[in-house]
C-alpha positions in Angstrom: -20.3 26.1 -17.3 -20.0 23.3 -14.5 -19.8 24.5 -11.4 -20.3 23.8 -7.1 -20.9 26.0 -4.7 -20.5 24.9 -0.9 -20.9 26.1 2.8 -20.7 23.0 4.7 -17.9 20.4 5.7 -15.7 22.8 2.7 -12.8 21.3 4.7 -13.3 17.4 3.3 -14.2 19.0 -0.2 -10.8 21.3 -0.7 -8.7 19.7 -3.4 -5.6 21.4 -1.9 -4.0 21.2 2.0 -3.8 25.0 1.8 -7.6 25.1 2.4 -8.1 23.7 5.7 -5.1 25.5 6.7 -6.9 28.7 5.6 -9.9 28.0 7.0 -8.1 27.6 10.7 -6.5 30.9 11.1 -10.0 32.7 9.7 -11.8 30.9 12.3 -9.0 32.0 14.8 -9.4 35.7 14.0 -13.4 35.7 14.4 -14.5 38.2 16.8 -17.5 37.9 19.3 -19.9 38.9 16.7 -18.3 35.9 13.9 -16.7 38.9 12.4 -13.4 38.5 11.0 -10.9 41.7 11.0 -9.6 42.2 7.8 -6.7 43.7 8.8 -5.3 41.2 11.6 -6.0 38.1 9.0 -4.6 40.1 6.1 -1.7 40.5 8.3 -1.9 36.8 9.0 -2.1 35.0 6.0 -1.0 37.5 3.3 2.9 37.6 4.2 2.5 33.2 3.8 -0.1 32.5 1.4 -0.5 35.7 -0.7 0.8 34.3 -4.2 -2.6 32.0 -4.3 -4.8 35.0 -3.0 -6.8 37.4 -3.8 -8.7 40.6 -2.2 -11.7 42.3 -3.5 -13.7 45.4 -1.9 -17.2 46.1 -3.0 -17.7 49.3 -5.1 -20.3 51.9 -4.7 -22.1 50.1 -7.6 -22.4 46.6 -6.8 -19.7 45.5 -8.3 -16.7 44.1 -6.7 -12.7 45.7 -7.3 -9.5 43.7 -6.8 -6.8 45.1 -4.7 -4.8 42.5 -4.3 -4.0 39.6 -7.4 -1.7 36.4 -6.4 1.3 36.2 -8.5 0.9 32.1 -9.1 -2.5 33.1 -9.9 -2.0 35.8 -12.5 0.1 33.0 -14.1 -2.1 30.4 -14.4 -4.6 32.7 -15.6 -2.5 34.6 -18.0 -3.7 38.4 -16.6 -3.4 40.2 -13.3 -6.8 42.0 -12.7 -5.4 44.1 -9.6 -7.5 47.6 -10.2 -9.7 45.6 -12.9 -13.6 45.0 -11.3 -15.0 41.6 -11.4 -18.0 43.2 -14.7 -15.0 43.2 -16.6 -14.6 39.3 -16.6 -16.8 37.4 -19.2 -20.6 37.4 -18.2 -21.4 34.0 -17.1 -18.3 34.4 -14.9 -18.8 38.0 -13.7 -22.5 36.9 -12.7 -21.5 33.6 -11.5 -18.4 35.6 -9.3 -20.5 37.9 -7.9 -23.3 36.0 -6.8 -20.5 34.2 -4.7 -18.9 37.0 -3.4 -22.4 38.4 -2.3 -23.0 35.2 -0.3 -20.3 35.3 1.2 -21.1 38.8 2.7 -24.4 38.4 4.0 -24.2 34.6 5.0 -20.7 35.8 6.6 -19.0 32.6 6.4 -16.8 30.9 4.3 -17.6 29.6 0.8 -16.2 27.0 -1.5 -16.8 26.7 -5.1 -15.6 24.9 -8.2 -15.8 26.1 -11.2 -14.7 24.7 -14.8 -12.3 27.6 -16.4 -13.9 29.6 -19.8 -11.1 32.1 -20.5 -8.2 30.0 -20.3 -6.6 27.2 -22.2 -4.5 25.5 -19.8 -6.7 25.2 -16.4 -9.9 23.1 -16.4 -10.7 23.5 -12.6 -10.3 26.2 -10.0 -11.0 25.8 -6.5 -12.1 28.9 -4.7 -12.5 29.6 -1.4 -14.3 32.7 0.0 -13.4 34.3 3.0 -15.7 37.7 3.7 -14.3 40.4 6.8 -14.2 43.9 7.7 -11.6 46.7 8.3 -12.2 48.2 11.1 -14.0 51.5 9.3 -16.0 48.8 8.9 -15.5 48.6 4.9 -16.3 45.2 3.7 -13.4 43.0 2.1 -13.2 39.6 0.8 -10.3 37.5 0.9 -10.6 34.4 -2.2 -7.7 31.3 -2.1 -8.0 30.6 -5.8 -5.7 27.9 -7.3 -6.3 25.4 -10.3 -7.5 22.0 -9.6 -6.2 20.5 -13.0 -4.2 21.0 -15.8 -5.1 20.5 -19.4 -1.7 21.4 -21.8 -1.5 20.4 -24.5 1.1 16.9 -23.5 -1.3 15.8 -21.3 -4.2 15.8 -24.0 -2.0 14.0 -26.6 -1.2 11.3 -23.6 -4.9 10.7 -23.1 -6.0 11.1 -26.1 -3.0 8.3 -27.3 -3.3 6.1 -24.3 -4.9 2.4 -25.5 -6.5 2.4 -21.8 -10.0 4.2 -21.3 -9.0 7.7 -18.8 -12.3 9.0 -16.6 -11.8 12.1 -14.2 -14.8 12.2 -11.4 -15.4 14.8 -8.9 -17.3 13.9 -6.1 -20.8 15.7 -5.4 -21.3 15.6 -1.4 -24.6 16.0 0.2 -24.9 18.7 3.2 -23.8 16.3 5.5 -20.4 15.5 3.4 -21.3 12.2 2.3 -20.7 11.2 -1.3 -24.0 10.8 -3.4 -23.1 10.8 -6.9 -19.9 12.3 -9.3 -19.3 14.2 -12.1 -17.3 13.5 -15.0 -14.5 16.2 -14.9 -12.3 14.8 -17.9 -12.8 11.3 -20.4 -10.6 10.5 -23.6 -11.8 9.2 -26.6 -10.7 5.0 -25.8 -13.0 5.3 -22.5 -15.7 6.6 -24.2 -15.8 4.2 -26.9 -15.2 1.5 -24.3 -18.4 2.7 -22.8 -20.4 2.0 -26.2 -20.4 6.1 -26.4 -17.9 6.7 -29.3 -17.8 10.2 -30.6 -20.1 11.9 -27.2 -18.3 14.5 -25.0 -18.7 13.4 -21.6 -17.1 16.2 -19.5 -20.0 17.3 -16.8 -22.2 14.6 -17.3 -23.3 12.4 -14.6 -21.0 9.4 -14.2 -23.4 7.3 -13.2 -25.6 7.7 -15.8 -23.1 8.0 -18.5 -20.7 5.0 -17.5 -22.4 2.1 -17.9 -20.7 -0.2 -15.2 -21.2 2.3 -12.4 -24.9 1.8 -12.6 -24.0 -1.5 -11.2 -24.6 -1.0 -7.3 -22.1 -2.7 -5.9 -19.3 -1.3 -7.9 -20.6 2.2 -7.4 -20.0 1.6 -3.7 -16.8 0.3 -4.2 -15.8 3.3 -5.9 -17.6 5.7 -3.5 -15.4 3.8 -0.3 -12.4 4.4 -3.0 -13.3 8.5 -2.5 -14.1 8.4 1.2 -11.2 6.0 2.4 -8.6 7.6 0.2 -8.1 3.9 -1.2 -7.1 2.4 -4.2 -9.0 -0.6 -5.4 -9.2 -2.7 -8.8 -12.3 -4.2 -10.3 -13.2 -6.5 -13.1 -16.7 -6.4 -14.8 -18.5 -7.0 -18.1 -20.5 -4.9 -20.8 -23.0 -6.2 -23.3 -23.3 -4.1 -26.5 -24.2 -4.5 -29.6 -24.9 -8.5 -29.1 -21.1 -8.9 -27.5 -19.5 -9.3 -24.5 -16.2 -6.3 -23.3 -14.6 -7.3 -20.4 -13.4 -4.4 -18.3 -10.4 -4.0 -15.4 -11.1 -0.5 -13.4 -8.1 0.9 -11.8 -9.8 3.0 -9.3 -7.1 5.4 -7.9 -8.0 8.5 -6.0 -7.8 11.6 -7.0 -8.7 15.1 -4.9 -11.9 15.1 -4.1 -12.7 12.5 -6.4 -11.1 9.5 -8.8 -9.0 8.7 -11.5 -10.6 5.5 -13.4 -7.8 3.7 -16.0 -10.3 1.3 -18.2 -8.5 -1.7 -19.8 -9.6 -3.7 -22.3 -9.1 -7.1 -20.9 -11.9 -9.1 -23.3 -8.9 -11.1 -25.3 -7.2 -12.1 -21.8 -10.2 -13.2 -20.4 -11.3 -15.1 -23.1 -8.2 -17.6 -23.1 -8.4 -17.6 -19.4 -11.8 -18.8 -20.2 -10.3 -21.7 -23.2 -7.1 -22.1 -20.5 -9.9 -23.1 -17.6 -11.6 -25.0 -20.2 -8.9 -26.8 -21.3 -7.4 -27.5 -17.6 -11.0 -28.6 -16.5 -10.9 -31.4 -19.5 -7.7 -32.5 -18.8 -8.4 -33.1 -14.9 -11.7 -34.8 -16.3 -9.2 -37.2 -18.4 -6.8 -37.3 -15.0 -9.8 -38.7 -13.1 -10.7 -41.6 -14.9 -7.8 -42.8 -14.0 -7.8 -42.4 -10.9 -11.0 -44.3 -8.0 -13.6 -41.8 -8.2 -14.7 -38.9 -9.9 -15.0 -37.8 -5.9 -11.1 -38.1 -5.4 -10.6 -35.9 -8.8 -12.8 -33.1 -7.5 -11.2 -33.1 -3.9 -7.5 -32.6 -5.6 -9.1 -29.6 -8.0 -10.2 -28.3 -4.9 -7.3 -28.9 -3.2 -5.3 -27.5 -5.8 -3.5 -24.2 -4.0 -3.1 -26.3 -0.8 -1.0 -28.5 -2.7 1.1 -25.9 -4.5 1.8 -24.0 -1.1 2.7 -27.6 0.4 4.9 -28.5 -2.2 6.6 -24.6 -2.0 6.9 -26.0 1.9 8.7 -29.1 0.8 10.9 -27.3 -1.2 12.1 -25.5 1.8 11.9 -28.3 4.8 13.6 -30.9 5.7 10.2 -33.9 5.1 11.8 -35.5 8.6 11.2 -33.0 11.0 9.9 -29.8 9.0 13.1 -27.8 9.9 14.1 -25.8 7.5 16.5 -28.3 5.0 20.1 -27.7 4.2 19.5 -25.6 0.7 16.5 -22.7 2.7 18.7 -22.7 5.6 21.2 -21.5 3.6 19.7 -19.4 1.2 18.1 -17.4 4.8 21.0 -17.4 6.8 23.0 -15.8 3.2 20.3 -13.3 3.1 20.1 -12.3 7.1 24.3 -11.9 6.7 23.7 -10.2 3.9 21.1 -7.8 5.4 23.4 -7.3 8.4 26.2 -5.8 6.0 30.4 -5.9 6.7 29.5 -5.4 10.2 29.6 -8.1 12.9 25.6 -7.7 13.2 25.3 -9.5 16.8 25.1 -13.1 14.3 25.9 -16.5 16.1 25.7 -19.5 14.6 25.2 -22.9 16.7 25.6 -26.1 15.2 24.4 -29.4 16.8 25.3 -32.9 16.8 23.5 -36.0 18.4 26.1 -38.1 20.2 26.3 -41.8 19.6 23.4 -42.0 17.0 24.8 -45.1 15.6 24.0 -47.0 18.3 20.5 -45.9 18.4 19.9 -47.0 14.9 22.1 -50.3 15.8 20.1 -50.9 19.0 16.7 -50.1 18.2 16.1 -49.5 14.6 15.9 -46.7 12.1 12.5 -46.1 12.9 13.3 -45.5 16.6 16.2 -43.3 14.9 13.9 -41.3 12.9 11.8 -41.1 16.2 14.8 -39.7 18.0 15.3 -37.0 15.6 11.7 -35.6 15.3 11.5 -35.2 18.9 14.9 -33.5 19.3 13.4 -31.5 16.3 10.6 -30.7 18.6 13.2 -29.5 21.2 15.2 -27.3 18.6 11.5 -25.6 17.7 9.9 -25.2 21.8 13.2 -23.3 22.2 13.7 -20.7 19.4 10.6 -19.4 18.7 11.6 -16.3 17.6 11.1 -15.1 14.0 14.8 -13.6 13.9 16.0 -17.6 14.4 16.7 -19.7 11.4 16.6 -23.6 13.0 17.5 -26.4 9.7 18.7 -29.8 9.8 21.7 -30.6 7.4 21.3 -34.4 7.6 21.3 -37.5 9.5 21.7 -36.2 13.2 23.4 -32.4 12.3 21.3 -29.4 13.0 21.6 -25.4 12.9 20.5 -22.7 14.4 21.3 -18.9 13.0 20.4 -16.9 16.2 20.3 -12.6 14.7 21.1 -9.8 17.4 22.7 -12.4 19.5 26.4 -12.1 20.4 28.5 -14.9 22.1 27.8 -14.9 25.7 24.0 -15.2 24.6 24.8 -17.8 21.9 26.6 -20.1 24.6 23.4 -19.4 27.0 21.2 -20.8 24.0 23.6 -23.8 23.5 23.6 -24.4 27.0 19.7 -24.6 27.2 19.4 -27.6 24.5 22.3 -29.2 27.0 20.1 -28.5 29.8 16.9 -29.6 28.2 18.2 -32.6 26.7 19.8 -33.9 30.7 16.0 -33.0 31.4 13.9 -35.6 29.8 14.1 -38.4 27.5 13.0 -38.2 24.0 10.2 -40.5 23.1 10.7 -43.2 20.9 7.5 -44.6 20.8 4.3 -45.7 23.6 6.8 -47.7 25.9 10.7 -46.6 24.6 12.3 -42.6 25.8 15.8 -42.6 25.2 18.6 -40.4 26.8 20.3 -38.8 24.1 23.3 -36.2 24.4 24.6 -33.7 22.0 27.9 -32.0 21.3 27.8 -28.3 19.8 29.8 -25.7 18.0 29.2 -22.2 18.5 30.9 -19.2 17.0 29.7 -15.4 16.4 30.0 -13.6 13.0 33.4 -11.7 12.4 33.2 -8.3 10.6 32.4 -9.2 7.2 32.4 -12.7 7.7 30.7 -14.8 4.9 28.3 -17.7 6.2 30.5 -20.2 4.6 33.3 -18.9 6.9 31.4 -18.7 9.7 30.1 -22.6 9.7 34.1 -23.5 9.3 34.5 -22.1 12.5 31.4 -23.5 14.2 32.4 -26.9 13.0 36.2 -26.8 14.1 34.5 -25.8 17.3 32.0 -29.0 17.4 34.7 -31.0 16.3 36.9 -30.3 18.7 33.6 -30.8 21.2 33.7 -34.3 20.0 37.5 -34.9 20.1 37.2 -33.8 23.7 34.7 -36.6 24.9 31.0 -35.1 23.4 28.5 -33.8 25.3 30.5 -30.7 25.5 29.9 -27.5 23.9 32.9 -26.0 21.6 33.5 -22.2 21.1 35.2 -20.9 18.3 36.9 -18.0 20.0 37.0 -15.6 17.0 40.7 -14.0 17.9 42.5 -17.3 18.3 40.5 -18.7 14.9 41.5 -15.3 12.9 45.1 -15.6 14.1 
């Protein structure tokens, strides 16, 4: 029969929330003397609790009688033992019982055990824990919290007994001081033991560590004994050797209690034609380089490999210019913030900009002082929305954007009049010995109720064009009443 037995730190070993509670109100109704009245905890915790409780008083014999049997558990243990004595139970558990219960009383403190069930077919585990008082006649009582720990029908052996992944149950085994020092196997299917070269060998209550190969590793047996402590989930990949072969394993380490849940997978297969894929790859990037200068320049781009795929993803999104955000993203964002706001107006404002007289830039000084002119305005655009909640693109040639969230139009116009302000501020460098004055004319409008974004930039484009009709360097505001009527 497995089975623990604990006095120290029982709070971080309880399986259920019900046993630091409990432990709480008995330490609340200790008296001077660490005794606890039976009858002002019974009163306590009986009225709340009382369904997953039970009371025992010794007998004149040494045995111990119940008085009081929990109704939830009478039904997980298919009997109520109220006026039954704790001899009547099967030996091993009578002796095993008592021995507990007479702790309890002369230690006077509480006790925790765990215990694997013998007389019943559905539970596997029961937590127990053992709280002794007195009445004040000074007769002896013992109050037990007794629920099971896990459950063992009939489904859930047929679901880990037909699972294709490897199952493992562990309990934790604390040392006095509540740190974890080793587990116990509390429940194993078939596939896990075969996966750990033990086909046809019951497991249950055997050390873990000694009977699962891969936690004799070290370092995963600390992983898995942070995955216990931390209340953390976690996901390893290791290998066996057996029988002259090669099983590779992924661990699903999930917790569990006072202990783990381990899902075993099979994963040999899949790593093998990662292996022949990497193999492969590797001897086409080989064939790549000797076309290329120098075997140097072929491993610096395998290295570089990722950087390259998240630059390209960047690309994808930016205008290659000025690293705005390009017509398609800013779209696709601004779509998905409207979207996020719902039929509501949502405080959105949309501010489109236009470079005044870019022509003549290009005319006068090039398309290279041009592109010049742009980046730096781009610059501009990006020192003054910082915020995460701004979207800033550029549509083409000399348009921009700016989606400005939780903004309504009084701040909108105070945003459009800062790039006004900041470009009457300074030139924008064209190159070691060339700044050029450049001016801008804006549209600004703010999201009606349920306003799509496609509605919204008609409306902040009437308003820049009408910024432009009216001499540039102006700012247009769609004024959403007059637009709607």
């Amino acid at each position: 029969m497995y089975y623990e037995v604990h006095s120290e730190n029982i709070a971080a070993r309880g399986h259920a929330p019900l046993v630091a509670e409990l432990l709480a109100r008995f330490a609340s109704h200790a008296g001077e003397d660490g005794i606890v009245s039976y009858e002002s905890f019974a009163a306590d915790v009986l009225p709340a609790f009382g369904e997953d409780l039970m009371v025992l008083e010794p007998t004149a014999d040494g045995d111990y009688l119940w008085t009081h049997y929990g109704r939830e558990i009478a039904r997980y243990a298919g009997i109520d033992r109220r006026g039954h004595k704790v001899s009547d139970m099967l030996p091993d558990m009578a002796r095993f019982t008592a021995d507990c219960l007479d702790r309890a009383l002369a230690e006077n403190r509480p006790l925790y055990t765990v215990r694997r069930s013998i007389d019943t077919a559905r539970v596997g585990l029961w937590e127990r824990l053992i709280l002794p008082t007195a009445t004040r006649g000074g007769r002896r009582h013992v109050v037990v919290f007794s629920r099971p720990m896990q459950f063992r029908e009939d489904l859930l052996d047929v679901v880990l007994e037909a699972s294709p992944s490897g199952i493992v149950v562990l309990r934790a085994l604390r040392d006095a001081e509540g740190h974890v020092e080793d587990a116990v196997i509390i429940n194993v299917n078939r596939r896990a033991a075969e996966l750990c070269g033990q086909p046809g060998v019951d497991l249950h209550d055997s050390d873990a560590r000694t009977s699962l190969p891969f936690l004799a590793d070290p370092a995963i047996w600390r992983r898995c004994r942070h995955a216990i402590e931390l209340k953390r989930g976690d996901t390893i990949e290791t290998s066996l050797t057996r029988n002259g072969g090669t099983t590779w394993l992924r661990i699903a380490v999930a917790p569990l209690g006072d202990g783990l849940l381990l899902t075993l997978t099979d994963i040999t297969d899949l790593t093998i034609a990662n292996q022949t894929l990497q193999l492969r790859a590797a001897t086409l990037a080989l064939e790549i380089g000797r076309e290329r200068a120098t075997r140097r320049a072929l491993s610096e781009e395998i290295g570089q490999r990722e950087e390259r795929e998240r630059e390209l993803r960047r690309l994808a999104e930016t205008d290659p210019l000025t690293a705005l955000l390009n017509r398609r993203s800013f779209m696709e964002k601004a779509n998905a913030a409207i979207a996020a706001a719902g039929s509501e107006a949502g405080r959105i404002a949309l501010v489109i900009v236009d470079l005044d007289h870019f022509k003549q830039v290009n005319d006068n000084h090039g398309h290279a002082a041009g592109d010049a002119v742009i980046r730096a305005f781009a610059d501009l655009l990006l020192g003054l929305f910082r915020s995460e909640h701004n979207l800033v693109g550029r549509f083409g040639g000399e348009e921009f954007a700016i989606l400005l969230q939780d903004c309504d139009l009084s701040c909108a116009t105070a945003e459009a009049r800062n790039i006004q302000e900041a470009l009457a501020a300074r030139s924008l460098p064209v190159s070691e010995t060339l700044a050029l004055k450049v001016t801008a004319s804006l549209g600004v409008a703010t999201r009606l109720p349920g306003e799509e974004l496609s509605a919204l930039m008609a409306r902040a484009d009437q308003a820049l064009y009408r910024a432009k009709n009216e001499g540039r360097n102006r700012m247009g505001i769609a004024v959403p009443r007059a637009v709607a009527a």
